[in-house]
N, C-alpha and C positions, 0 to 999 in steps of 0.2 A: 504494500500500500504506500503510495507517496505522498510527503507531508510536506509541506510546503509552510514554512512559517514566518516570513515577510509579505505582506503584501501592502503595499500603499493606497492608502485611502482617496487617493484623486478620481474625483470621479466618479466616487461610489454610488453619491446622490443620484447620479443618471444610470446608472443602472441594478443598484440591487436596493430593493425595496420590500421591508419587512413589515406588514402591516394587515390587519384584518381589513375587509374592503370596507370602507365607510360611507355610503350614502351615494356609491353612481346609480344612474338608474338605464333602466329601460333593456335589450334584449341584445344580440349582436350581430357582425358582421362579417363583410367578404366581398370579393370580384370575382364574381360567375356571370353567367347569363344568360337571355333567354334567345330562344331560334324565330321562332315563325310566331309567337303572341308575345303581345307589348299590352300587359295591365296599365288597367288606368291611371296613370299616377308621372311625376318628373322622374325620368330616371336618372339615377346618382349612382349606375354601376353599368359597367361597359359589357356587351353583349359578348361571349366570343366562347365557342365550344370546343376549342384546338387544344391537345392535352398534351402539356409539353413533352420534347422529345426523352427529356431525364427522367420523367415522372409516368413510366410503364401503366398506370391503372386504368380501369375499367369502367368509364363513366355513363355506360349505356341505361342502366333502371334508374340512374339520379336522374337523364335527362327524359327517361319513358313516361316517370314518375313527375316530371315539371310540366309534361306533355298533357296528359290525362288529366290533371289538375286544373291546369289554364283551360282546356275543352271542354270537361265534363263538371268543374264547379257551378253550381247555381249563380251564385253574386259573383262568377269571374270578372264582371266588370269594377269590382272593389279589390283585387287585387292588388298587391304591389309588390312589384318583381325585387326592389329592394329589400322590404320585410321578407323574404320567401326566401332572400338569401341568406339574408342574418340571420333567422330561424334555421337554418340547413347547417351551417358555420355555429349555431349554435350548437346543435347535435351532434357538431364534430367534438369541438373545446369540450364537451361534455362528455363525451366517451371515454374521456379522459381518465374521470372521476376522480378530479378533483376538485372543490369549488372554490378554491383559490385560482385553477387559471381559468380566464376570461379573456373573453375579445370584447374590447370596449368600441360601442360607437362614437364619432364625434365630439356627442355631444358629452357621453356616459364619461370619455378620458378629461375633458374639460371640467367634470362636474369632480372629476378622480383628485386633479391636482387640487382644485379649491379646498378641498377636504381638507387635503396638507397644508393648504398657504394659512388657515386658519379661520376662513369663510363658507360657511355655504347655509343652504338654503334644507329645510327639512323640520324635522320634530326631535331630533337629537338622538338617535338611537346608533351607537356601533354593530354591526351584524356581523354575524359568525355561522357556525353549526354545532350543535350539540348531537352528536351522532346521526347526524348527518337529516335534522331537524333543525328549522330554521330558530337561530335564539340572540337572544339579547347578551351582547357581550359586555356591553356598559352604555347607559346613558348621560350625554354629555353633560357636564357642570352647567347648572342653570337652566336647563332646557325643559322644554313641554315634558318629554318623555319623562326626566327626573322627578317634576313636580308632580307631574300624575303617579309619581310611587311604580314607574318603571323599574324593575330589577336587574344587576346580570345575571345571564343564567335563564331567565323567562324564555320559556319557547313561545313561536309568533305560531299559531295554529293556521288564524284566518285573519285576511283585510279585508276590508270594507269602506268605500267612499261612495255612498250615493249621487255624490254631485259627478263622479266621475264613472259612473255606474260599475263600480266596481264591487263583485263579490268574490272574492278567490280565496281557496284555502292553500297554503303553503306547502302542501308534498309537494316534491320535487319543482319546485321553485328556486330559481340562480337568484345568485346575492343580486346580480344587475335587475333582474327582473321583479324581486321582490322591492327593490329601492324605487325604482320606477314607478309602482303601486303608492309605495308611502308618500314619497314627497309629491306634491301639488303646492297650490296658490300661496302663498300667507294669508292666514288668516283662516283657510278652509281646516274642515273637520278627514280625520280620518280616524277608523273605529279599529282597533287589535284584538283579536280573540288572543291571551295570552292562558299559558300555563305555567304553573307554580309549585316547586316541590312541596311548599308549607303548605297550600290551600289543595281540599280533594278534587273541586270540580274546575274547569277553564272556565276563565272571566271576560269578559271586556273592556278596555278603558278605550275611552275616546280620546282623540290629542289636535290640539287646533297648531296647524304648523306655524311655523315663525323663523324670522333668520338667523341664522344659529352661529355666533358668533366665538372662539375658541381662543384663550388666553392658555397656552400650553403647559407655563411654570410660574407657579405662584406663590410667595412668599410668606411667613406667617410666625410675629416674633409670641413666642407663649410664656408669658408670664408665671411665675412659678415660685413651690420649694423644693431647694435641693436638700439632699443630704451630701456636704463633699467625700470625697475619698479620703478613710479613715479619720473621719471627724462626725460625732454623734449631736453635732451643733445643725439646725436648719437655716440655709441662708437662702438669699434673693438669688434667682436666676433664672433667665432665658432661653428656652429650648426654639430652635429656629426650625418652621415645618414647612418644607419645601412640596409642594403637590404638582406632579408632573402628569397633565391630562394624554398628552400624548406626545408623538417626538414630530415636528414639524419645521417648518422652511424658520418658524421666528424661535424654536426652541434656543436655540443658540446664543442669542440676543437674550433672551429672557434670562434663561438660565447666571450668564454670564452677569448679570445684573442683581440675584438673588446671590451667588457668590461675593460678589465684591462687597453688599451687606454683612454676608457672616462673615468674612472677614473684618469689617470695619466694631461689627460688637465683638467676635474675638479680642480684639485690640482693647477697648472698652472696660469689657468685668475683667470681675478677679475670679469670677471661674465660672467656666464653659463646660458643660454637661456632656453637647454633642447635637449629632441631627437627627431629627426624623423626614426619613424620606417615604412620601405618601405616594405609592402605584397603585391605588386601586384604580380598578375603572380605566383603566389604560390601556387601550387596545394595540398601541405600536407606534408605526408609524418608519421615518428614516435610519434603516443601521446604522447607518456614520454617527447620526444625534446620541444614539445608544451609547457607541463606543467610547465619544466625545466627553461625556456626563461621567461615565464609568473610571474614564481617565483621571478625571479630578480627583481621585480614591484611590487608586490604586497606580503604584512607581513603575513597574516594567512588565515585561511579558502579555501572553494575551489574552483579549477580554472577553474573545466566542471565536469558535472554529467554526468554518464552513467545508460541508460535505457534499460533491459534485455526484451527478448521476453515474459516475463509475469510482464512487469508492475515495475518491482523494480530496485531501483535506487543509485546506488554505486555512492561516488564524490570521485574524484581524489584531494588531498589538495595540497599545495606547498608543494617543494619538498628543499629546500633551503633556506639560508639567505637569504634577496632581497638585492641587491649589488646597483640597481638602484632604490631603494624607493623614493618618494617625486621629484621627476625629472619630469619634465614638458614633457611632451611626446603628441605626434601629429602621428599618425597611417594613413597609404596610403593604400586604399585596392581598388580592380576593379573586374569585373567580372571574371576574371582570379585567385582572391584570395578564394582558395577551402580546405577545410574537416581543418586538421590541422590549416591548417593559421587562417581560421576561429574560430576555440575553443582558438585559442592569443587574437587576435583582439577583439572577444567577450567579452573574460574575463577581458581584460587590461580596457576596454570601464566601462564595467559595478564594475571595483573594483581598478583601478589604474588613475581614470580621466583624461583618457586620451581623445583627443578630432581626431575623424575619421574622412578622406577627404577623395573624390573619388568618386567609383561610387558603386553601390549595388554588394554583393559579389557573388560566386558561390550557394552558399546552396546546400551544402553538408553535411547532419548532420548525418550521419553514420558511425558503425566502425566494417571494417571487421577483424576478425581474422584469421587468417595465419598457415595451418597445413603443415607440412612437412612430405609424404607417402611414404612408401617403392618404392625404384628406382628414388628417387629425386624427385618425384611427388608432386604435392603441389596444396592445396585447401583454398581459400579467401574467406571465407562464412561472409554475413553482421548477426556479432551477436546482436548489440544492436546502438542503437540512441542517441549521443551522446547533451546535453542539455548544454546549459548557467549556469553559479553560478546561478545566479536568477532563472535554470530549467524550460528558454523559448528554446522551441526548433528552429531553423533556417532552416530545412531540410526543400528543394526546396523554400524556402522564402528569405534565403539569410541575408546580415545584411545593414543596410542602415545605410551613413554616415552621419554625421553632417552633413556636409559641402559637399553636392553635388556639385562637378564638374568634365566636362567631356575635356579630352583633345583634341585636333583637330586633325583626321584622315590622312587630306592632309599636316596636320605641326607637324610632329613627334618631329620635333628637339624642339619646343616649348613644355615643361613637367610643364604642370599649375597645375595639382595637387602636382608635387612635391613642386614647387613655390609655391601655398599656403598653404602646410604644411609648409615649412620654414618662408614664410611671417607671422604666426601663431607665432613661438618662438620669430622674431623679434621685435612685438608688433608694426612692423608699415603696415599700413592700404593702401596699393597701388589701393585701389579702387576709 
């Protein structure tokens, strides 16, 4: 097996991309096309049934099959030879089976990047699969879906928009297609049939959409008593709680802004506890942001491996000074914490001793890369598995905390995982 353990991080942005798909919408696409019927519609795909000279296959029942369709549908005059492709091209991407890779339309890769710049338009929900059922992976800070007591973890059964006359239940439903369902207007209604391990029957909650705007790392000085290191005296001090929603184009900036703080109160008291770094609900997002964060933690070596489809295994090393080294840190992660958050949290655990609370993570150990095709079109194919420094993998296993705890469903306002990561830097024992 060959191990490859330098690789330079230029560039990575453009093409490896760690992330649960977050709010594209709609179905996909392709350049095929049609012979002897032209549906009603503009066409935006070039007709042409020449099978390349390289590509030996048999395309004779796709075209018999596009044949029969265009002549013997009732409404063929509501056809459209573009949908019919995307549909076809979607059944390919799907055979796959995987539902991480996707062929985005247009519009679906436009709506992709928004995601990450820190924009977009929806009810706030990250989407995933829970065995291969559509679920709620985390809903965004501040959003519809939050306020309506959206969970991660919640499976999405059914949708329903009347205004958009929509009734669909969610078996085998693609992430693009079920996004497409959810997001509409601002301001319009869309109904979730949700499921819930706590509750026995599936519910509904309705959610009026809105623009969903994403502040990625956010800063939070906590007030406090310590107990110091060997001293039975309580004093003043500040635990800094750093909440990272997801890794994105402004993480960077942010991040770098909540650093140069703790460092400025470092400087300040006369004694520093440490950090809590809050991943719940954080579905991923840019490796490089991952790696970038992690750096600040940990001095050399590397901070995830990558595993290719034949076995060989590139590591990503830090990528910086560590601005936070030696700093006592207490990591919050829940089922809601996915792909990126997870290659932090793994690496900080396994190389920055840092100590985990919460509850078992998403396991998500995959990483799709990101093609952008002529006409805006864009393809997320899963190239490779991404592995622990230690090169254990967590894909569908997740990472399990030290310190399991769960917080109380019908008492939101009480956050005991946060409280026992903090109660962790304070060194007193509230149990």
């Amino acid at each position: 097996m060959k191990l490859t353990f330098k690789l330079s991080l230029a560039g990575l942005r453009r093409f490896f991309l760690v992330l649960l798909i977050v709010f594209v919408s709609g179905s996909v696409g392709y350049l095929i096309g049609n012979k002897n019927f032209r549906p009603n519609s503009k066409e935006s795909v070039r007709i042409d049934r020449t099978v390349p000279a390289d590509k030996p296959l048999e395309f004779s029942l796709f075209w018999q099959v596009w044949d029969d369709l265009n002549r013997l549908y009732v409404d063929r005059i509501n056809l459209n030879s573009t949908n019919l492709i995307y549909g076809a091209i979607q059944g390919m991407v799907g055979a796959a089976g995987d539902p991480y890779t996707i062929f985005l339309t247009p519009q679906q890769n436009k709506e992709s990047k928004e995601d990450l710049s820190g924009s977009f338009g929806g009810v706030g929900i990250e989407l995933g699969y829970k065995d291969r059922t559509l679920a709620v992976i985390a809903p965004v800070s501040g959003s519809p879906a939050e306020k309506a007591g959206v969970q991660p973890g919640d499976l999405i059964l059914k949708i329903t928009d009347p205004e958009k006359k929509i009734e669909r239940e969610t078996e085998s439903l693609s992430l693009p297609e079920a996004v497409s369902l959810i997001r509409g207007q601002k301001g319009s209604d869309v109904t979730l049939m949700l499921a819930r391990k706590t509750i026995e029957k599936p519910f509904e909650v309705t959610l009026k959409r809105d623009t969903i705007v994403v502040k990625t790392v956010e800063l939070k000085l906590q007030a406090n008593k310590c107990l110091q290191d060997g001293s039975s005296d309580l004093i003043d001090c500040t635990i800094p709680v750093i909440k990272v929603s997801r890794f994105g184009e402004k993480t960077d900036l942010e991040w770098d802004k909540a650093v140069a703080e703790i460092q400025r109160l470092k400087k300040e008291v006369k004694y520093f506890p440490g950090i809590v770094l809050d991943l719940r609900n954080d579905p991923g997002g840019f490796l490089d942001q991952a790696v970038n964060l992690a750096s600040d933690f940990i001095t050399s070596g590397p901070v995830v491996w990558q595993q290719n489809n034949n076995g060989e295994k590139t590591s990503y090393a830090v990528s910086r000074t560590a601005r936070l080294a030696g700093m006592k840190l207490v990591i919050v992660i829940n089922e809601g914490s996915a792909s990126a958050a997870e290659i932090l949290a793994g690496a900080l655990d396994e190389k920055a001793d840092a100590t985990l609370v919460g509850e078992k993570s998403f396991g998500k150990g995959s990483v799709q890369q990101p093609e952008d095709l002529p006409g805006g079109a864009g393809l997320h194919v899963t190239v490779a598995k991404w592995l622990l420094p230690s090169q254990k993998s967590i894909d569908k296993v997740g990472i399990l905390p030290e310190v399991e705890i769960k917080n109380d469903d019908n008492d939101q306002t009480n956050d005991k995982q946060l409280l026992k990561a903090i109660e962790l830097l304070t060194n007193i024992n509230s149990s």
